[in-house]
TIDOTI-158646 format. One record per residue: residue number from 1; residue in three letters; y negated, x, z negated of N, C-alpha, C, O in turn. Coordinates in pm, 1 decimal. Example, Ala and Ser with C-alpha at 12.3 -4.5 7.8 and 13.67 -1.06 7.14 Angstrom:
BEGIN
(1; 'ALA'; (569.0; 1319.0; -780.0); (450.0; 1230.0; -780.0); (330.0; 1320.0; -780.0); (331.9; 1423.6; -846.5));
(2; 'SER'; (225.0; 1285.0; -708.0); (106.0; 1367.0; -714.0); (-3.0; 1290.0; -787.0); (-113.8; 1340.9; -803.9));
***
This chain:
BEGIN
(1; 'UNK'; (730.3; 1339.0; -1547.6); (663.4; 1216.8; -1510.8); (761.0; 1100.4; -1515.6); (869.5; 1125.4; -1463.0));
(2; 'UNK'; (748.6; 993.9; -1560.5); (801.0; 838.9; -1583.6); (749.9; 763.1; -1457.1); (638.0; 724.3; -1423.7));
(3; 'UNK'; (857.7; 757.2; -1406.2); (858.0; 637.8; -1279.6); (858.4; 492.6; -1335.0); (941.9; 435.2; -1404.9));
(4; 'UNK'; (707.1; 438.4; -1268.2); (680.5; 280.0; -1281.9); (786.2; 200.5; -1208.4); (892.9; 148.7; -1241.1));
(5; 'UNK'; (718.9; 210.1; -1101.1); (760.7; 177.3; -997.7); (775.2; 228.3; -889.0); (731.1; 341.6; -870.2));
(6; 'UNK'; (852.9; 146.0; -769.7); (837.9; 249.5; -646.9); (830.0; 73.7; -533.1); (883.7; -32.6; -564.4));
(7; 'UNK'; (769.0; 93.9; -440.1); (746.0; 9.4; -312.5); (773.7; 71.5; -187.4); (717.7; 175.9; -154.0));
(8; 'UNK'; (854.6; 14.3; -118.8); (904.0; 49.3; 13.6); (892.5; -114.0; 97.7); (963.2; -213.9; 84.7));
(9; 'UNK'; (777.3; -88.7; 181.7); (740.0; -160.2; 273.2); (637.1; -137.0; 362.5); (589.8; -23.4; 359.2));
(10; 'UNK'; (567.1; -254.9; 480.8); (528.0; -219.0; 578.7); (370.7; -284.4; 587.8); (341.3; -403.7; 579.9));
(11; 'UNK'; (279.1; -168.6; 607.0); (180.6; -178.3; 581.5); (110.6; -324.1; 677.7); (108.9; -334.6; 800.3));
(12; 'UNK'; (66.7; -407.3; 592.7); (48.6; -506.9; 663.4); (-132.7; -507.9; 737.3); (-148.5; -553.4; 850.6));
(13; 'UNK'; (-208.8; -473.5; 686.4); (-355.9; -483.2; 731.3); (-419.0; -325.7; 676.5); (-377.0; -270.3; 574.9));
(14; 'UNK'; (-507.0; -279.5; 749.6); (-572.6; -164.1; 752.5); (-730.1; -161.6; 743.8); (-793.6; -125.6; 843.0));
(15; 'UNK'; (-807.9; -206.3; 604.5); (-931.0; -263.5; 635.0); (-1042.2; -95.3; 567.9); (-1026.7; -21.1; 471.0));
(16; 'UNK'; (-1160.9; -100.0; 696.9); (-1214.7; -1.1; 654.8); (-1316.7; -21.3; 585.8); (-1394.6; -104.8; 631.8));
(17; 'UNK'; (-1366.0; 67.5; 409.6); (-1433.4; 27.9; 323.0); (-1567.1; 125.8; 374.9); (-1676.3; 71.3; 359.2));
(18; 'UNK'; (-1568.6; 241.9; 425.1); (-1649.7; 308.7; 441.4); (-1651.5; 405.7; 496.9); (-1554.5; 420.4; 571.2));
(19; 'UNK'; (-1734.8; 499.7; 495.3); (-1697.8; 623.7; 632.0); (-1619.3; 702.7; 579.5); (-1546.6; 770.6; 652.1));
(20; 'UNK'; (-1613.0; 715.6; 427.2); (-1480.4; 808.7; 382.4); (-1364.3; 751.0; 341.7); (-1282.4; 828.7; 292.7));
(21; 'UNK'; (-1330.6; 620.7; 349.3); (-1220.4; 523.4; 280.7); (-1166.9; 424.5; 360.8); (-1250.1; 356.7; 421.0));
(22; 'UNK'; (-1052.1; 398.4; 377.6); (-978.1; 266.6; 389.5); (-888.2; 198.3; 298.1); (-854.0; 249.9; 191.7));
(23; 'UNK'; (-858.9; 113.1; 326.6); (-792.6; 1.0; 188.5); (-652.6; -33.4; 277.8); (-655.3; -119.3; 365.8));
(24; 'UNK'; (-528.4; 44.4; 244.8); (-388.7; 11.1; 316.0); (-365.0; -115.3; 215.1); (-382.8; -116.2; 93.3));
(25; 'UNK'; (-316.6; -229.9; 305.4); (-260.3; -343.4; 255.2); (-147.0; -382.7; 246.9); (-101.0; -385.9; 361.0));
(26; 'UNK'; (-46.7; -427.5; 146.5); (66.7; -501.0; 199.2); (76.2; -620.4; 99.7); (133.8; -610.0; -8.5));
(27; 'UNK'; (29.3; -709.4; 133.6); (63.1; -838.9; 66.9); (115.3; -989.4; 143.2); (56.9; -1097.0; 130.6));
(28; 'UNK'; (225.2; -967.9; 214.7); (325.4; -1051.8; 282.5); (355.4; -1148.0; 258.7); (299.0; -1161.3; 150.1));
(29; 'UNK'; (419.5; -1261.5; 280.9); (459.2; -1406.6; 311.8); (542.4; -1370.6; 156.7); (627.1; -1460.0; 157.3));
(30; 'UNK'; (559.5; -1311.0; 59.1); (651.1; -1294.8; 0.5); (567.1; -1313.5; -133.3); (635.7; -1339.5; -232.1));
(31; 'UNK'; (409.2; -1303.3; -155.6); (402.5; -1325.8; -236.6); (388.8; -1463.8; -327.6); (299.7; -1475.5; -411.8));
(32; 'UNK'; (483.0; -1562.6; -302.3); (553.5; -1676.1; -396.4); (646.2; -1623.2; -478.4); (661.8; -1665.8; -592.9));
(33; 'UNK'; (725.5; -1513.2; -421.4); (841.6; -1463.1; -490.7); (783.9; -1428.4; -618.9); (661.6; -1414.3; -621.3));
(34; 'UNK'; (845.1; -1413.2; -718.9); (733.2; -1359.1; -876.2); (804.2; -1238.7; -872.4); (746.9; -1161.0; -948.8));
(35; 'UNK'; (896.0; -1188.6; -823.3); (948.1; -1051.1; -846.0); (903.3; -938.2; -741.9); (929.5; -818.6; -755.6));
(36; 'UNK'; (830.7; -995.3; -633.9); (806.6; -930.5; -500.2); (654.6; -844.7; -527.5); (548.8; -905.9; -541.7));
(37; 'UNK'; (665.6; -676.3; -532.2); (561.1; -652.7; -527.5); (491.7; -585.3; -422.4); (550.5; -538.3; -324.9));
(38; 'UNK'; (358.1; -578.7; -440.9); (258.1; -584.7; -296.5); (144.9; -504.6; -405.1); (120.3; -501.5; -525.7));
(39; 'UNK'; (80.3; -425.2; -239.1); (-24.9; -354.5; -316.9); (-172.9; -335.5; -187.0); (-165.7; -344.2; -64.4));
(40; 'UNK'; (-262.4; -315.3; -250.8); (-399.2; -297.7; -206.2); (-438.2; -144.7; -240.7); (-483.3; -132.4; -354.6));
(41; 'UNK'; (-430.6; -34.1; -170.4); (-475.9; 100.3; -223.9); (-584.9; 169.2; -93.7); (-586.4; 169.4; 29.4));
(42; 'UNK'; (-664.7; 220.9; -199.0); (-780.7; 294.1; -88.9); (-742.7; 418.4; -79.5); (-708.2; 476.4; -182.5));
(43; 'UNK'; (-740.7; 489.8; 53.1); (-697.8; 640.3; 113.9); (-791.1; 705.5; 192.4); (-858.5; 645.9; 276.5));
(44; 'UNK'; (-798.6; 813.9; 172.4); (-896.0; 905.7; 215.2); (-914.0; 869.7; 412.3); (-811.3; 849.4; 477.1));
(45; 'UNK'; (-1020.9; 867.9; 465.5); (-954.5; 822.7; 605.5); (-931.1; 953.4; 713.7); (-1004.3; 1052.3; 717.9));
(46; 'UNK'; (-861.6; 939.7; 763.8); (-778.2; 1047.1; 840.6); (-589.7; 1032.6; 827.6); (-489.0; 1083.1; 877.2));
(47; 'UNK'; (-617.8; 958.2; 755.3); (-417.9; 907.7; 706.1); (-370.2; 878.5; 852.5); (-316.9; 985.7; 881.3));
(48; 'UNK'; (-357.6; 798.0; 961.5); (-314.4; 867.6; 1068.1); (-180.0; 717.3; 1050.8); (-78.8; 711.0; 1120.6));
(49; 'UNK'; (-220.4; 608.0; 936.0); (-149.1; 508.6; 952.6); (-202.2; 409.5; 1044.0); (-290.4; 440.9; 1123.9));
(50; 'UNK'; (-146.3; 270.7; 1037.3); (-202.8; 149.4; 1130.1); (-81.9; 86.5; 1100.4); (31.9; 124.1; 1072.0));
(51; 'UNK'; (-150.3; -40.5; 1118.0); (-70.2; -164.3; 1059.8); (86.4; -215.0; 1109.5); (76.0; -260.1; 1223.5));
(52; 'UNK'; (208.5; -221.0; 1067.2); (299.6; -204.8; 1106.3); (399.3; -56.5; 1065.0); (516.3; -45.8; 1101.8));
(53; 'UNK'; (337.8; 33.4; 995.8); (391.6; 149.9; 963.6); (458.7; 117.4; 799.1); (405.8; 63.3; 702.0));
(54; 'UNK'; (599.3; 176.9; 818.1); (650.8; 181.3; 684.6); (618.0; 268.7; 596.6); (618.8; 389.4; 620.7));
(55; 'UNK'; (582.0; 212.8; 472.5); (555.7; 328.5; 367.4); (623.1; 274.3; 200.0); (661.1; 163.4; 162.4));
(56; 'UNK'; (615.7; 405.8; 129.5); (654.9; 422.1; 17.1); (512.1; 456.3; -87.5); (425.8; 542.6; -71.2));
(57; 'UNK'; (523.7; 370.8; -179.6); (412.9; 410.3; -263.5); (471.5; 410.8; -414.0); (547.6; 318.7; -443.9));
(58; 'UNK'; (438.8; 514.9; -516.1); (551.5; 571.6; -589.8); (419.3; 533.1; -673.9); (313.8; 548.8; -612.5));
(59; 'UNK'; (406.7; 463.1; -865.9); (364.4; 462.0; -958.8); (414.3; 547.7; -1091.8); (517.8; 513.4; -1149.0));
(60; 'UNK'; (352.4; 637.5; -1128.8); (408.4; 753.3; -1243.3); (300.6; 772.8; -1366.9); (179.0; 791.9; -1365.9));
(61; 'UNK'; (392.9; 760.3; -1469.6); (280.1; 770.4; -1523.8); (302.7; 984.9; -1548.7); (396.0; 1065.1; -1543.5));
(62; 'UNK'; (135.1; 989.8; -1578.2); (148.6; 1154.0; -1586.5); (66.2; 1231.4; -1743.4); (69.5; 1353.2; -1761.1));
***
């Protein structure tokens, strides 16, 4: 597998899409920066995060 990218940061908002989904957010005061990246991803719900938790989100291609 070919690593895209990788993000290490802190989940900023936790919005729920439905009874099986939530949408982890991190899009911070940072996005002016053009190099700073931020992401919007939906997770099965039971993840056991909340807003303020650090995470890693890894892009590959497969």
């Amino acid at each position: 597998m070919a690593k895209i990218c990788e993000i290490e940061t802190t989940i900023e908002f936790i919005a729920s899409i439905n009874e099986q989904k939530d949408c982890l957010m991190s899009q911070d005061q940072t996005q002016e920066d053009p190099g700073c990246l931020w992401f919007n991803i939906d997770v099965c719900k039971g993840h056991g995060l909340k807003a303020g938790d650090r995470v890693r989100v890894t892009v590959e291609k497969i």
